[in-house]
C-alpha positions in Angstrom: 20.5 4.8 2.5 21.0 6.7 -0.7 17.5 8.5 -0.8 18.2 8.8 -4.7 17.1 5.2 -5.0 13.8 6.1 -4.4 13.9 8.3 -8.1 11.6 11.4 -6.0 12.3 14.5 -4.5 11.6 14.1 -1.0 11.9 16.3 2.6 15.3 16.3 3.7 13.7 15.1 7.1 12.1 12.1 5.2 15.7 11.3 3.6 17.4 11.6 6.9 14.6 9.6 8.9 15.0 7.1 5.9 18.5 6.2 6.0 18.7 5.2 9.5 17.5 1.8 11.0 14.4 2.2 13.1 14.6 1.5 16.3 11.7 0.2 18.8 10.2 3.1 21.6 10.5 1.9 24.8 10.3 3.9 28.1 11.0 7.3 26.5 14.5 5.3 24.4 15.4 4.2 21.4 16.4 0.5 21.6 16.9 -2.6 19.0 15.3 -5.5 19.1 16.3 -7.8 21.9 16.6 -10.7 19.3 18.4 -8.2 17.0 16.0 -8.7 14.4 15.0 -6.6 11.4 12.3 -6.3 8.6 12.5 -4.1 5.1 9.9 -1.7 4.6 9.4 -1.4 0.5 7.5 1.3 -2.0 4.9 -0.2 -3.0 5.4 1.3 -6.3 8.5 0.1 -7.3 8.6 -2.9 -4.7 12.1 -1.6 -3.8 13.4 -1.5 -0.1 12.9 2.5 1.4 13.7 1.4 5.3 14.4 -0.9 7.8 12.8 -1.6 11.1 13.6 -3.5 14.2 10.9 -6.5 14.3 10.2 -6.5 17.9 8.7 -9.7 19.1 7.5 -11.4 22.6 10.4 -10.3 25.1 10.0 -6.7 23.6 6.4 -6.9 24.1 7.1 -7.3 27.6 9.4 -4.4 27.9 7.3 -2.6 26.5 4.2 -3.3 29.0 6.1 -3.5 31.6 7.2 0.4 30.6 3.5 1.3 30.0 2.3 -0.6 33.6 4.7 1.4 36.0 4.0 4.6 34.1 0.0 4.0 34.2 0.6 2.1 38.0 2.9 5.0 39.4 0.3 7.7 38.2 2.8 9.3 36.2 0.2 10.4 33.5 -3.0 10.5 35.1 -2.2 12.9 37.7 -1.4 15.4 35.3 -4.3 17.8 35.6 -7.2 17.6 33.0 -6.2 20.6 31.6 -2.5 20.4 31.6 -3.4 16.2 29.6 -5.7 18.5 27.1 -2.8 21.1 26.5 -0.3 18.4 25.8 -2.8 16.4 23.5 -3.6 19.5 21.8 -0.2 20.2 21.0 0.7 16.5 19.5 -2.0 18.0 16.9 -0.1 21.2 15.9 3.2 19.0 15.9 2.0 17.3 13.3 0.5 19.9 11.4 4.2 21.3 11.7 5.4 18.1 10.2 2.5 17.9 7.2 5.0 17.9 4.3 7.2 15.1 5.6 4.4 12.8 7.3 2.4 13.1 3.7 5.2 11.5 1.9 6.2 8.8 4.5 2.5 7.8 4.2 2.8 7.8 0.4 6.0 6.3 0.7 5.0 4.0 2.5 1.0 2.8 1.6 1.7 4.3 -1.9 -1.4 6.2 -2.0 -1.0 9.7 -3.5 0.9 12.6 -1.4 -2.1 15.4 -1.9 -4.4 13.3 -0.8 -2.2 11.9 1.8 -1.7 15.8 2.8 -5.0 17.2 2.7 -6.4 13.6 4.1 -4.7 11.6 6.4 -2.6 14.0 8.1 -5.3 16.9 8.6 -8.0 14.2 9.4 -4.6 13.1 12.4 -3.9 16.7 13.7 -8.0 17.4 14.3 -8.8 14.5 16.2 -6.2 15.5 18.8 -7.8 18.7 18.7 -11.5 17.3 19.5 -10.4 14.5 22.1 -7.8 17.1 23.7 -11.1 19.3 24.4 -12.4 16.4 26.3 -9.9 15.6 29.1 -11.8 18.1 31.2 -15.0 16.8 30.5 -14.7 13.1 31.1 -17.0 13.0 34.4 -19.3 10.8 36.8 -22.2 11.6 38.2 -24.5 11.7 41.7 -27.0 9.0 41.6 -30.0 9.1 44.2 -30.1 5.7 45.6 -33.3 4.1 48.0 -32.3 1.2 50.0 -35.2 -0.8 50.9 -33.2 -2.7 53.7 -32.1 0.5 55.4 -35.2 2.8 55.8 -33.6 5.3 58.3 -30.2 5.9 56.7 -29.1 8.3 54.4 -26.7 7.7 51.4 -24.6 10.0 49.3 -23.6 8.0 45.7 -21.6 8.8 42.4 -19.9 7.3 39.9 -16.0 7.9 38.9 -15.2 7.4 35.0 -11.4 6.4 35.3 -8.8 5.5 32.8 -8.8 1.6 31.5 -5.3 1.0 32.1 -2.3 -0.3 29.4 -3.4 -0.1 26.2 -2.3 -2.3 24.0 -3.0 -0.6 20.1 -2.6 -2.5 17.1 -3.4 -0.3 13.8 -3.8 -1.0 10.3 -1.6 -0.3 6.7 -4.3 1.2 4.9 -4.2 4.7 7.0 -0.9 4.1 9.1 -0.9 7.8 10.7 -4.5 8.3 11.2 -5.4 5.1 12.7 -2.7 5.8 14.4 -4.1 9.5 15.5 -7.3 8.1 16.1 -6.5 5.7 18.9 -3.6 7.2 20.4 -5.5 10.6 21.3 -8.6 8.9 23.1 -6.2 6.8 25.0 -3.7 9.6 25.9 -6.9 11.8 26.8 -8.9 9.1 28.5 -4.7 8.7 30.9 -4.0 5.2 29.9 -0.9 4.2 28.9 0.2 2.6 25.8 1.9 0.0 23.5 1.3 1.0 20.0 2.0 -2.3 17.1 1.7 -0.7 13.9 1.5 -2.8 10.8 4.7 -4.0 9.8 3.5 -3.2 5.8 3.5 0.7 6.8 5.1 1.6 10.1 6.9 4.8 8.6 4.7 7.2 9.7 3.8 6.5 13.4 7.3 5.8 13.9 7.9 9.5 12.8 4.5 10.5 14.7 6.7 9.3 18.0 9.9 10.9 16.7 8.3 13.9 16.8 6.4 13.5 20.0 9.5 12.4 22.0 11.9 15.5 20.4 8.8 17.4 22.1 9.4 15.9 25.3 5.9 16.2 26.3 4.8 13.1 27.3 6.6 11.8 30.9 8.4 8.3 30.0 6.6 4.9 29.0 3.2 6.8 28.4 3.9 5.6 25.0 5.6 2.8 23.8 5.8 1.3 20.1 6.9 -2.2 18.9 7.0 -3.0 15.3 7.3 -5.7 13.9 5.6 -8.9 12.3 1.7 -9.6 13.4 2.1 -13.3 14.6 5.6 -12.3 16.8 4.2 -8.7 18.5 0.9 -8.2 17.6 -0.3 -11.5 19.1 2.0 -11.3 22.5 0.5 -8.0 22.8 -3.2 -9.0 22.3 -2.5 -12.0 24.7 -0.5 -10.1 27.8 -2.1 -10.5 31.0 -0.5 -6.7 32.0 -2.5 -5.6 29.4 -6.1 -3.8 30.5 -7.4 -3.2 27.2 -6.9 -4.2 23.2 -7.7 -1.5 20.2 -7.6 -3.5 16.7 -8.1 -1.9 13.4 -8.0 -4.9 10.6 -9.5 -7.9 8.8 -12.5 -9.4 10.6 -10.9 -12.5 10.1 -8.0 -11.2 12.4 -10.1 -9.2 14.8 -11.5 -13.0 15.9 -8.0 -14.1 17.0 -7.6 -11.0 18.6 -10.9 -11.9 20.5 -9.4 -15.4 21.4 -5.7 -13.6 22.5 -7.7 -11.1 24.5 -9.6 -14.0 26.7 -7.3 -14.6 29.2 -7.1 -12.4 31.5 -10.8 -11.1 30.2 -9.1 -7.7 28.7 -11.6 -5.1 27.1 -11.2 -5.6 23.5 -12.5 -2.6 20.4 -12.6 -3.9 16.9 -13.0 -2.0 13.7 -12.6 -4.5 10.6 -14.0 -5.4 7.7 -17.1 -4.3 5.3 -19.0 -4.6 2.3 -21.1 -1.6 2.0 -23.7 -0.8 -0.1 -24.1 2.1 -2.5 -27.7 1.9 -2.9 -29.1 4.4 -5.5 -32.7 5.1 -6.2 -34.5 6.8 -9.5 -35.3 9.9 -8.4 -32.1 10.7 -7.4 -29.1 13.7 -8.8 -27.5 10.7 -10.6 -25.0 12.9 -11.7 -23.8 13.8 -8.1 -24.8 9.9 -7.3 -22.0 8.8 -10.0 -19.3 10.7 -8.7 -20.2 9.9 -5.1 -20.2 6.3 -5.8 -17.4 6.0 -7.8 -15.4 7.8 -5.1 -16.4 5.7 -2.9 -15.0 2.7 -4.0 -11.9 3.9 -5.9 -11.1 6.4 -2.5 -7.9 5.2 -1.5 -7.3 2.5 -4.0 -10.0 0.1 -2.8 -8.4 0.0 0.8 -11.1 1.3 2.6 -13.3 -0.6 5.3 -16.1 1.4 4.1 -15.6 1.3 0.6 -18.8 1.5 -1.1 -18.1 -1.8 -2.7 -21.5 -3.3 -3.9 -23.6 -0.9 -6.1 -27.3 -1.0 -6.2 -28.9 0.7 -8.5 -32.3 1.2 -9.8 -32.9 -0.3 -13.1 -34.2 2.7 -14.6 -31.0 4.5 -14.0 -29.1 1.1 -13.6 -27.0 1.5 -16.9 -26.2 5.6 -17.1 -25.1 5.0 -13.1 -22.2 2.1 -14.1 -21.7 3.5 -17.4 -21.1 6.8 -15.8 -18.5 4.8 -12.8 -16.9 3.1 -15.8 -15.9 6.0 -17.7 -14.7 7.6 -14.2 -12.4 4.5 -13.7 -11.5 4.1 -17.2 -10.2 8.1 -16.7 -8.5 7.6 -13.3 -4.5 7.8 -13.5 -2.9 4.7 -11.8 0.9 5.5 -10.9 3.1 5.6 -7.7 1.8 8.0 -5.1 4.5 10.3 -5.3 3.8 11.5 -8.9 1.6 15.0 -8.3 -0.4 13.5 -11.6 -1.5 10.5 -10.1 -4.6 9.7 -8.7 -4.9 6.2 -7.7 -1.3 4.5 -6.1 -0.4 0.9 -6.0 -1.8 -1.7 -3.4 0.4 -1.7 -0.7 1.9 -5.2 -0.7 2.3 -8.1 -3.2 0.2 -10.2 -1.1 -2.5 -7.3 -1.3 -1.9 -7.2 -4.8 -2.3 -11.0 -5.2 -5.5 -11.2 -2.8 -7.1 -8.4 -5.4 -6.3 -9.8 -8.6 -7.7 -13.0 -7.4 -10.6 -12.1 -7.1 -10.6 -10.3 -10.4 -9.9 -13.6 -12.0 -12.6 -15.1 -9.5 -15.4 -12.6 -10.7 -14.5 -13.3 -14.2 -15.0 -17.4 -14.0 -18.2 -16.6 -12.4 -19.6 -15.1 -15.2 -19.4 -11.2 -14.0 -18.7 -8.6 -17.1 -16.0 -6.2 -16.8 -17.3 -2.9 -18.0 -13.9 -1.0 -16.9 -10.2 -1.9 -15.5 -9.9 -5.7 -14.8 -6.1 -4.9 -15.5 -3.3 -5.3 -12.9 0.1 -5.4 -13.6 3.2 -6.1 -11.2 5.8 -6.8 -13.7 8.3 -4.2 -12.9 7.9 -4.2 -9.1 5.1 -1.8 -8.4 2.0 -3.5 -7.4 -0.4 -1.5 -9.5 -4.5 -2.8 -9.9 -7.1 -0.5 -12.1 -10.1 0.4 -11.4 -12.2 -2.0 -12.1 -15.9 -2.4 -12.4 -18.3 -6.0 -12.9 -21.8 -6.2 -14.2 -23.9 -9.1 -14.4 -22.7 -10.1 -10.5 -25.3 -11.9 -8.2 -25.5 -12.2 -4.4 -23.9 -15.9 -4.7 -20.1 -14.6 -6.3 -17.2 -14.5 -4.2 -16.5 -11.1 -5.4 -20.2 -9.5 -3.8 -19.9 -11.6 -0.7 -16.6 -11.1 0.4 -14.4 -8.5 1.4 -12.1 -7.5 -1.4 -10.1 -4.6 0.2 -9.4 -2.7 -3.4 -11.0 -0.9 -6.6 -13.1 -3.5 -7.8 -16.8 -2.6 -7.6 -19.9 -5.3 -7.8 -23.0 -3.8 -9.9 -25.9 -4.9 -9.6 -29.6 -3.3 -10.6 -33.2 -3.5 -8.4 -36.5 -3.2 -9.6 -38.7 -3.5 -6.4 -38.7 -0.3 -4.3 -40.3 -1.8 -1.7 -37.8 -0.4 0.9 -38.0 -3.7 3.2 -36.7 -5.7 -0.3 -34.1 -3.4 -0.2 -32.9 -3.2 2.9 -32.8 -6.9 2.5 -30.6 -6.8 0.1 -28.1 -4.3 1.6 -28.3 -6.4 4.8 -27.6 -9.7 2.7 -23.9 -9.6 3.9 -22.2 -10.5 7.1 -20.8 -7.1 7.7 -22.2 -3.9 8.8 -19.9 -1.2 8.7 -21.4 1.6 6.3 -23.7 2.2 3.3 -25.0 5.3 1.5 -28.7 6.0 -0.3 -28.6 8.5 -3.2 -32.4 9.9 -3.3 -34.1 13.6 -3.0 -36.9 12.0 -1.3 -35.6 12.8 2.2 -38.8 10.3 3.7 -37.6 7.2 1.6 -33.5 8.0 2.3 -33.9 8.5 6.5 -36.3 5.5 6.5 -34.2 3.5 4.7 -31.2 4.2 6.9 -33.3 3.4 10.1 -33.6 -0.4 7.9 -29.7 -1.0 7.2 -28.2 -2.6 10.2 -24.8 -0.7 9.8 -22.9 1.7 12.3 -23.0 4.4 9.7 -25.5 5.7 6.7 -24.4 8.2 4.4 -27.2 10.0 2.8 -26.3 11.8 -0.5 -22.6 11.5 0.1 -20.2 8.5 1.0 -16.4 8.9 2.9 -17.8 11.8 5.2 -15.8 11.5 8.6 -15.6 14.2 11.5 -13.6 13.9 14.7 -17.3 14.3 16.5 -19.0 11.5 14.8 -18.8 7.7 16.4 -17.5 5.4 13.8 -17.7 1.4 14.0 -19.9 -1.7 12.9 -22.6 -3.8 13.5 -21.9 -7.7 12.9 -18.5 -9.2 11.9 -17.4 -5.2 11.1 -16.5 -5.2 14.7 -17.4 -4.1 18.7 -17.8 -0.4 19.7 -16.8 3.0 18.2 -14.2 5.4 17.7 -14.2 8.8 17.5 -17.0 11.2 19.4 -17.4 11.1 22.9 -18.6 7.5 22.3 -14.9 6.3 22.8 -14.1 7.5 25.7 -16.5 5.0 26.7 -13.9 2.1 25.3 -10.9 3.7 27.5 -12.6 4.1 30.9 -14.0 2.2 33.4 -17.0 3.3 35.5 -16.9 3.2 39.3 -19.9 3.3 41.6 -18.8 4.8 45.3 -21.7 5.1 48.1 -20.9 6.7 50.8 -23.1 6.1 54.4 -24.0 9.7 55.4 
């Protein structure tokens, strides 16, 4: 392909990876499809085709296990020494730190959000949490346990416990942050010695198929460690949720997918991790720095166009402050530059599919029917190919709109004010949602903030800040925002099994 179709200046790497068809990664080769099959990848900004991919479906599912079994079976991986598996994992980090430039624009590319952010973002945030989980390989241990056996008074018992690797992994990761979902499950597994069959989404699978190019030209990791099928969710993703070879499942995605993988995943009883969807609350009270509260709250919705499990996507908002707080938003999205991620200037990209684009302006019309008043955006415009929504923000919503109950998955923000700060009312109220993934309370009264976070049953409360995310701290959701964590030394917990050995002394 002729990268001058894609009207930017890009890495000569990123041209060259561009023009060539990509190929699945199975057992340490490059191979096509066995059906022969391909997909187009497109820029989301122009809606034009940038790449195409092999779409991998059931029979390359099974290669690709089958690679991933005899490498986990055979011990190729885990008997590498702790130290030698931290060293290797450690180095995938500076690989890609070596590779910033060209990773950055795949992923704007590619999810069309801007290239600095993507930069500074999504590829930092990649490279660290191989740092922090490569620091863990040597510290992934049992324990002694003192045991008293009623039934054997005399004898004497020596017991422990072994934490050992889950098995095949089976990874299926999301197109809002292809790389570092990407990132974040491949370096727990790879620490934790599983093995692994990584599906990204078939929207954005640019970047982690670069992530392997880069890993492979490395020749670090012994063959069929890691595996990666692309390719359409209903032809690989399910086969691969579903495989009886496969010990566990990782899914980043829509709660409404998660629940199929769930069924998939039943029968041979896999372990299953779910991170999906969320409607989080931005709860901001009087006494609060509304200044600091507007900006935090405006980020956190508009942060990566909407396409954020966390957004901060329902505002609450003391009446007294009620109108300067969504006046303040709604100049902030009126002055936010929409335009395809590869222009330095802008500051919000395009939705990354039509279907994406569709969903959102839906539900813009829907909020509009049910009476909700547009104080900024409410525009979206697709006309020349790019699939570009602004930033929108409704008043007058209620806890009965389709637009404040469900999960819209781009800018659009739901205001609403509160009177009552009877913290119990509140909590209500951020709880009125079947999700649980995150929320943030903007006060200076540090009693009424850490109370209120003990009342919101979510897996994460931000306090004075919203989008804060370290490679130390667990991540994940209460309700239908999913099962167990990532990140921190919490998921190493989700790639391990525990063993109990007793020994008769």
């Amino acid at each position: 392909m002729d990268a001058s179709i894609l009207n930017y200046s890009v890495n000569d790497n990123v041209a060259k990876f561009l023009s060539q068809t990509k190929k699945l990664y199975i057992n340490g080769d490059w191979v096509d499809s066995k059906a022969g099959k391909t997909f187009e990848v497109e820029d989301p900004a122009t809606g034009k085709k940038i790449a195409t991919c092999s779409a991998g479906a059931e029979e390359d599912i099974n290669l690709a296990v089958t690679a991933a079994r005899k490498a986990f079976d055979s011990n190729r991986w885990g008997s590498i020494p702790p130290n030698e598996r931290g060293k290797i994992v450690w180095k995938i980090g500076d690989l890609i730190d070596e590779h910033t430039e060209e990773l950055a624009q795949l992923e704007s590319l590619d999810n069309g959000k801007p290239v600095a952010i993507a930069g500074a973002a999504d590829v930092a945030l990649s490279s660290d949490i191989f740092r922090y989980m490569a620091g863990w390989a040597t510290k992934i241990e049992g324990e002694t346990i003192p045991i008293s056996v009623p039934y054997t008074p005399e004898a004497q018992y020596h017991s422990y416990t072994l934490r050992e690797p889950v098995g095949v992994v089976g990874q299926i990761i999301p197109w809002n942050f292809p790389l570092l979902m990407a990132a974040w499950k491949l370096s727990v597994a790879l620490t934790a010695g599983c093995t692994i069959v990584l599906k990204p989404a078939e929207q954005t699978p640019l970047s982690a198929l670069r992530l392997t190019e880069i890993i492979n030209d490395a020749g670090i990791l012994p063959e069929g460690v890691l595996n990666v099928v692309t390719g359409l969710g209903e032809e690989a993703g399910a086969p691969l949720a579903a495989h009886p070879h496969v010990d566990k499942v990782a899914f980043t995605g829509s709660t409404e997918v998660g629940k199929l993988i769930t069924q998939a995943a039943a029968g041979n009883l896999k372990k299953v991790s779910l991170e999906l969807g969320g409607k989080s609350p931005t709860i901001i009270f009087p006494d609060a720095d509304v200044d600091a509260a507007i900006a935090g709250a405006a980020s956190a919705i508009f942060f990566n166009h909407g396409q954020c499990c966390c957004a901060g996507s329902r505002l609450m908002a003391h009446e007294k402050i009620f109108d300067k707080v969504a006046e303040g938003i709604s100049k902030i999205a009126s002055n936010i530059k929409v335009g395809p991620g590869m222009d330095t200037s802008t500051e919000m990209g395009p939705l990354v599919s039509n279907e994406q684009f569709q969903k959102v302006s839906g539900y813009i019309e829907s909020g509009k029917s049910d009476g909700g008043e547009i104080l900024a955006g409410g525009k979206y415009d697709n006309s020349e190919g790019g699939h570009f929504v602004h930033p929108t923000v409704f008043a007058k919503t209620n806890a009965d709109m389709s637009i404040v109950k469900e999960e819209i998955f781009g800018p659009v923000l739901c205001a609403q004010p509160f009177s009552d700060q009877d913290l119990d009312k509140i909590a209500e109220a951020a709880n009125n949602t079947n999700y649980g993934l995150a929320a943030s309370v903007w006060s200076k009264d540090i009693s009424t903030a850490h109370k209120l976070a003990g009342k919101i049953r979510a897996g994460t409360v931000w306090i004075n800040c919203h989008n804060i995310f370290d490679a130390s701290l667990p991540f994940g959701g209460y309700k239908e925002s999913g099962w167990g964590r990532e990140m921190g030394h919490e998921v190493l917990h989700a790639y391990t099994e525990l063993k109990a050995v007793t020994v008769n002394l």
